[in-house]
C-alpha positions in Angstrom: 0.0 0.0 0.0 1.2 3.3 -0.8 -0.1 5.4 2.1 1.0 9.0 2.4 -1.3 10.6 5.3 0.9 10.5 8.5 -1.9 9.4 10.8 -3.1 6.5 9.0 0.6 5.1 9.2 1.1 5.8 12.6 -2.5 3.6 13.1 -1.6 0.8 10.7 1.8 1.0 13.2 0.1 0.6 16.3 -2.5 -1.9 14.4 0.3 -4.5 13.7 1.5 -4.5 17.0 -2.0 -5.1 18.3 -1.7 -7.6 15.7 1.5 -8.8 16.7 0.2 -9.0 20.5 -2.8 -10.9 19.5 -0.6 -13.3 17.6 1.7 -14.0 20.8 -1.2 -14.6 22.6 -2.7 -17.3 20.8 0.4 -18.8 20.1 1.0 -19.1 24.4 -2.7 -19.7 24.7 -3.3 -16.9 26.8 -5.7 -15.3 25.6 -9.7 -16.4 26.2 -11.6 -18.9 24.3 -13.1 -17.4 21.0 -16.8 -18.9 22.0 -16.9 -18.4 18.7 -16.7 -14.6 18.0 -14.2 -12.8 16.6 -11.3 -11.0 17.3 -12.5 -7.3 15.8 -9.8 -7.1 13.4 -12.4 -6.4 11.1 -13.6 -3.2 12.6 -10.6 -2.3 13.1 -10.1 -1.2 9.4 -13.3 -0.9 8.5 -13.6 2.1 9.4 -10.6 3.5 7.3 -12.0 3.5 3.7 -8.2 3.5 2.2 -7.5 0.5 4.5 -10.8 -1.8 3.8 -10.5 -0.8 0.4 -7.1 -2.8 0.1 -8.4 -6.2 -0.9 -5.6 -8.4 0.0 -5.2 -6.4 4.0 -9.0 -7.1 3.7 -8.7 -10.6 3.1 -6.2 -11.3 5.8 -7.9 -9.4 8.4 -11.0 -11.2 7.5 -8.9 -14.7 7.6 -7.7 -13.7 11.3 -10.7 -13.2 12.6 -12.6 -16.3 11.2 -9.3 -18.7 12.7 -10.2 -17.0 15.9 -13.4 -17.5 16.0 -13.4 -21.4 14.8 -10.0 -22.3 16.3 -9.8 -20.6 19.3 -13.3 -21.8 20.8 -11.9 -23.7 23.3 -7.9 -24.0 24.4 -7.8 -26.8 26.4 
């Protein structure tokens, strides 16, 4: 993406280490069963035309949030 506005790349910078955190957290299975709901990624960007508008950021913030949500029901 070619992004030029300062303050969407300071949020896609704090978005990818949300991101990141989220990750780590599923990785050490410390974060709470998905019950089967999502993560939010998805409104996350949503709500940045530029950002949603990029299909392939689209399609992996929609894949994050369906591997939560069918994955991560239950870690045990």
């Amino acid at each position: 993406m070619n992004i030029k506005d300062e303050v969407t790349k300071k949020y896609l910078m704090h978005y990818k280490d949300y991101v990141n955190q989220l990750i780590k957290a599923v990785h050490d299975k410390t974060i709470r069963n998905s019950e089967g709901a999502g993560l939010g990624l998805i409104r996350g960007i949503s709500e940045y035309d530029l950002l949603c508008s990029d299909i392939k950021l689209w399609n992996f913030v929609v894949d994050a949030d369906n591997y939560y949500s069918v994955e991560c029901i239950s870690f045990e």
